[in-house]
MMTF fields as JSON, N, C-alpha, C and O atoms, coordinates in Angstrom:
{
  "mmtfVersion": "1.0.0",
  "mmtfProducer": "UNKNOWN",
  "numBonds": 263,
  "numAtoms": 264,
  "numGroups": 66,
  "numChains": 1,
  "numModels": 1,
  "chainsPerModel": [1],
  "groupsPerChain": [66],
  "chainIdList": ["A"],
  "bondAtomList": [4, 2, 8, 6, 12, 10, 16, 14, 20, 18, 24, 22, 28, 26, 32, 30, 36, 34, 40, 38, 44, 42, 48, 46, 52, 50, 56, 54, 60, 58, 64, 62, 68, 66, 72, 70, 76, 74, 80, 78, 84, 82, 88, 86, 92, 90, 96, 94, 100, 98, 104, 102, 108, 106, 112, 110, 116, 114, 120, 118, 124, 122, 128, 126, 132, 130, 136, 134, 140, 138, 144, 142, 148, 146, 152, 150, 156, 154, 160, 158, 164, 162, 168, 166, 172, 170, 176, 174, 180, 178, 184, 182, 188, 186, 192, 190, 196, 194, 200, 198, 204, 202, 208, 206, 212, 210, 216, 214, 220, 218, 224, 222, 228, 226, 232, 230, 236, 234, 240, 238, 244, 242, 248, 246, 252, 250, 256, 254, 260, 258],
  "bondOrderList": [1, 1, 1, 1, 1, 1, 1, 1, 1, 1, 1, 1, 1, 1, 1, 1, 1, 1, 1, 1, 1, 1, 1, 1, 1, 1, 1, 1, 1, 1, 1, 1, 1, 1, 1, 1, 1, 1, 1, 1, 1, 1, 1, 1, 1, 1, 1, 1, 1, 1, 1, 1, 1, 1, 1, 1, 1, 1, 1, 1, 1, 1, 1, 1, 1],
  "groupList": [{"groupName": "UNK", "atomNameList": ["N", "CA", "C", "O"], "elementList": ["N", "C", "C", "O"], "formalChargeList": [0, 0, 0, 0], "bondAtomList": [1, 0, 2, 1, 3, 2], "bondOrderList": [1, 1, 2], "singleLetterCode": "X", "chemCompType": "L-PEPTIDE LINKING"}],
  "groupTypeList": [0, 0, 0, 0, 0, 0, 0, 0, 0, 0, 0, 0, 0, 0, 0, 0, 0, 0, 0, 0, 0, 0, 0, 0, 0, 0, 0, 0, 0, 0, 0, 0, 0, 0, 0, 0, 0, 0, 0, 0, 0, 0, 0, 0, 0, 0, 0, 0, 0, 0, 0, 0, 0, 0, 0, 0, 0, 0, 0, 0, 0, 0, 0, 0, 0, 0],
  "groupIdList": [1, 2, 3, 4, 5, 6, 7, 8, 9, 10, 11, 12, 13, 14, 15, 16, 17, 18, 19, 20, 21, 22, 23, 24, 25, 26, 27, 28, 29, 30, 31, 32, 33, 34, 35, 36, 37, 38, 39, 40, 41, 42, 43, 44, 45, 46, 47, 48, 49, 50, 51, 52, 53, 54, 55, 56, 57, 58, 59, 60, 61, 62, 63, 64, 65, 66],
  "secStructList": [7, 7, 2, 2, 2, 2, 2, 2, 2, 2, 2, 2, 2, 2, 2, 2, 2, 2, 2, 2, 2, 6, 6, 1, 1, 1, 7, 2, 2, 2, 2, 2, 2, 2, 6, 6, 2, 2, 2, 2, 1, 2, 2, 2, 2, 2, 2, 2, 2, 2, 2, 2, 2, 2, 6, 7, 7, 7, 4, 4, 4, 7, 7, 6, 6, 7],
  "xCoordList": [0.851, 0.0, 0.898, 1.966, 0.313, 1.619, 1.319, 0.229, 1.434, 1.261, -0.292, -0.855, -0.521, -1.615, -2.657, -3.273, -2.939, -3.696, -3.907, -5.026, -2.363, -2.386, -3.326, -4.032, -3.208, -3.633, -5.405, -6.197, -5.806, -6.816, -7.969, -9.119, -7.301, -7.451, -7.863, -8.863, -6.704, -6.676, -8.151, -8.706, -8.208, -9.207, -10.705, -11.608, -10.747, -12.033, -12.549, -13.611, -11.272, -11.677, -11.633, -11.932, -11.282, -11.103, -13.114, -13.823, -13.526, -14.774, -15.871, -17.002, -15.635, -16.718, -16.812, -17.745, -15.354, -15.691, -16.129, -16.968, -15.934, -16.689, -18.255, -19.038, -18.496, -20.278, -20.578, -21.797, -19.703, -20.502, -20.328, -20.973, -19.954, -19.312, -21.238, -22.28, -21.063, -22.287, -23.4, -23.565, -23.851, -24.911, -25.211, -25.882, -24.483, -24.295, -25.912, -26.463, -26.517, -28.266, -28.742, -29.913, -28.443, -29.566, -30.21, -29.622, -31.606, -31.792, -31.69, -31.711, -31.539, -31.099, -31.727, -31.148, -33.272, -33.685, -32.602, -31.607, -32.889, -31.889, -30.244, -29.726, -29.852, -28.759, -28.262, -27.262, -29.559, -29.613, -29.821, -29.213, -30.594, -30.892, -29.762, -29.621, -29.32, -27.79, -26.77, -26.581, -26.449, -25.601, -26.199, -25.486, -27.397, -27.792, -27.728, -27.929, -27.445, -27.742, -26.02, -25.502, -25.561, -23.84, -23.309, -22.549, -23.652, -23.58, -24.038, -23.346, -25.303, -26.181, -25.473, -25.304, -25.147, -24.576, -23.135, -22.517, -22.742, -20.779, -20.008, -19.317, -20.37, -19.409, -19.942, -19.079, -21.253, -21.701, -20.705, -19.636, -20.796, -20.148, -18.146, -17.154, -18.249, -16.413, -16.286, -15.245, -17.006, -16.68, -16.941, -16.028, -17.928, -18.489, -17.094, -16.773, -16.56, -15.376, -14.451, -14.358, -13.753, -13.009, -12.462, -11.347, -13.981, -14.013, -14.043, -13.694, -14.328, -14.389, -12.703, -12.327, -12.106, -10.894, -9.949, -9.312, -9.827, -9.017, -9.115, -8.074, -10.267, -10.517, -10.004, -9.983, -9.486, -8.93, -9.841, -9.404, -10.964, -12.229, -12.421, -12.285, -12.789, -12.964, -14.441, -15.284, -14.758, -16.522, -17.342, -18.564, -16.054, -16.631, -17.149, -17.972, -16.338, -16.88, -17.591, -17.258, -18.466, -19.095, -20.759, -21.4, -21.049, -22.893, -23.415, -22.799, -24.826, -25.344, -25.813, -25.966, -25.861, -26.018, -25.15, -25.186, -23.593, -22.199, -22.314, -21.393],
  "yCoordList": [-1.177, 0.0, 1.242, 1.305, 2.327, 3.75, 4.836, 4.44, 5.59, 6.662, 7.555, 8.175, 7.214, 7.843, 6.802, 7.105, 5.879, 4.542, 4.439, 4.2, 4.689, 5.209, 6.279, 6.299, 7.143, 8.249, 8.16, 8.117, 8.143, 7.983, 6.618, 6.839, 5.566, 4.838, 5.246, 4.85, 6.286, 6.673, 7.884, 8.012, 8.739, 9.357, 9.059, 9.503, 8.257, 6.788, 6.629, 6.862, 6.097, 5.711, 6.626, 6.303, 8.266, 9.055, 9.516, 9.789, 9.487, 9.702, 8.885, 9.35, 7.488, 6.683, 6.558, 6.243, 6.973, 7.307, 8.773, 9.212, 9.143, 10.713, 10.517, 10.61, 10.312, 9.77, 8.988, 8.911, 8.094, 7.23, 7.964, 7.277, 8.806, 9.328, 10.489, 10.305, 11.231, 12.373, 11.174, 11.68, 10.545, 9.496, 8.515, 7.661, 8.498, 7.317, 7.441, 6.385, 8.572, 8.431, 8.584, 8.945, 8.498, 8.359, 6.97, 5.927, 7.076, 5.67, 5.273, 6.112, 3.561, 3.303, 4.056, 4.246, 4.377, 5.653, 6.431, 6.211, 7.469, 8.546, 8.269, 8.802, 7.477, 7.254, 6.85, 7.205, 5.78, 5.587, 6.671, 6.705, 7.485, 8.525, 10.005, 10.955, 9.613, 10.986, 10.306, 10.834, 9.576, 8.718, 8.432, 7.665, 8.694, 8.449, 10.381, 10.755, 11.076, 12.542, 13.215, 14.271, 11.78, 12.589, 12.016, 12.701, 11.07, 10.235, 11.205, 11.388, 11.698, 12.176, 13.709, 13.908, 14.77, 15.823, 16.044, 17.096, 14.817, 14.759, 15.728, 16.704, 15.097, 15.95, 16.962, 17.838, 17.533, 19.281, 19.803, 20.253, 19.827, 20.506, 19.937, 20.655, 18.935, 19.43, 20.139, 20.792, 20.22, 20.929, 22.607, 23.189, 22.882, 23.762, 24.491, 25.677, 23.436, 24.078, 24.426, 25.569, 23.301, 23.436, 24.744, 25.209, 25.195, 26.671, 27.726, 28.888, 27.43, 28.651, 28.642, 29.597, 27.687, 27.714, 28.206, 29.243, 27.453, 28.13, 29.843, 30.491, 30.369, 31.7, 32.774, 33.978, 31.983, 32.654, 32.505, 32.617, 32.285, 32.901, 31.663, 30.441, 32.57, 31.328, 31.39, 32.103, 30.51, 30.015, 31.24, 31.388, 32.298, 33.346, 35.029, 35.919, 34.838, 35.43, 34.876, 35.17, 34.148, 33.373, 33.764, 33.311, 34.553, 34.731, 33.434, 32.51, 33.514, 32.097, 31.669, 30.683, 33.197, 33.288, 33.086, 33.486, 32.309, 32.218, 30.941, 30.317],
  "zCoordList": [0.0, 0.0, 0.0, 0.61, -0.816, -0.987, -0.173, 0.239, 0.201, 0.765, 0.988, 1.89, -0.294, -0.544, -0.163, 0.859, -0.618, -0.166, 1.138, 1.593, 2.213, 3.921, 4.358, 5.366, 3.434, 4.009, 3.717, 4.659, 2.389, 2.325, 3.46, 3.839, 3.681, 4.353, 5.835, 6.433, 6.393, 7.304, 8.142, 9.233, 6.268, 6.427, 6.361, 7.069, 5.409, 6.025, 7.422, 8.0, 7.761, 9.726, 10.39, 11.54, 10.242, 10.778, 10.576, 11.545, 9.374, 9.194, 9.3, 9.161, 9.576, 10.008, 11.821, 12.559, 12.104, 14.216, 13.95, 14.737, 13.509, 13.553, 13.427, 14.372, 12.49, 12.215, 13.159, 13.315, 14.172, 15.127, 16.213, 17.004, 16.798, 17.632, 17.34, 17.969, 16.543, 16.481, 15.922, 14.812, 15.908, 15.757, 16.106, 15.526, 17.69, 18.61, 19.36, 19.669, 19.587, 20.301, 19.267, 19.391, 18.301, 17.23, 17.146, 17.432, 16.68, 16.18, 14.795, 13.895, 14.501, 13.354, 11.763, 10.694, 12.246, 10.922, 10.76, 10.07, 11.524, 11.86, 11.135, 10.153, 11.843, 11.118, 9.64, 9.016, 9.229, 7.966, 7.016, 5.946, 7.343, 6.921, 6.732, 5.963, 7.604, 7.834, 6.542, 5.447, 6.812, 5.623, 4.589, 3.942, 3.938, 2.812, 2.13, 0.974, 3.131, 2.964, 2.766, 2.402, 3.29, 3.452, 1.95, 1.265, 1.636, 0.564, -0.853, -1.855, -0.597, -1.265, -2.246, -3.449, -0.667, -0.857, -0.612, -0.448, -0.622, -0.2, -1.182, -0.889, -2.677, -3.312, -3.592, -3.548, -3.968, -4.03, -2.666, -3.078, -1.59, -0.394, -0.938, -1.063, -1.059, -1.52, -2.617, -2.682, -3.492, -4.696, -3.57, -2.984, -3.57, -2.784, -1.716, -1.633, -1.094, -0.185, -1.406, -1.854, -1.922, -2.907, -3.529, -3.766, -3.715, -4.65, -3.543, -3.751, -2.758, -1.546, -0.626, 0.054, -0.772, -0.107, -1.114, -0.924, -2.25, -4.165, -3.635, -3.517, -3.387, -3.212, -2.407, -2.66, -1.128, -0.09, 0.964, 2.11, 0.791, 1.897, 3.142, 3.092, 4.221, 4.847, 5.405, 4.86, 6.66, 6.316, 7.062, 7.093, 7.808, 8.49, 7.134, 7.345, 6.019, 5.393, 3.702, 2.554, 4.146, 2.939, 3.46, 4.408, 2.66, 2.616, 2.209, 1.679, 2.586, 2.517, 0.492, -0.229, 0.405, -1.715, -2.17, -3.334, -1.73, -2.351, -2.562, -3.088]
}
């Protein structure tokens, strides 16, 4: 495995204890439901940062019409 394969790997498990960690009192709807929504809108919001970080800006000066 290369570097990148580590890392990405790494960031995986870094994001599936994160989601269990904030969706640990949830019930199994709930949860199914959060992950079908993170799934859903994952890459609009990275593209979305993407273009807002390229920019300089950070999330304290971004209007909600940007």
């Amino acid at each position: 495995m290369d570097a990148d394969e580590a890392g990405r790997r790494r960031f995986a498990c870094e994001q599936r204890e994160t989601f269990e960690r904030i969706t640990a009192a949830w019930d199994a709807a709930g949860r199914t439901r959060c992950a079908e929504l993170l799934i859903r809108y994952g890459p609009d919001a990275g593209a979305w940062s993407t273009r807002h970080h390229c920019h300089g800006r950070d999330s304290a000066n971004i209007r909600p019409e940007d």
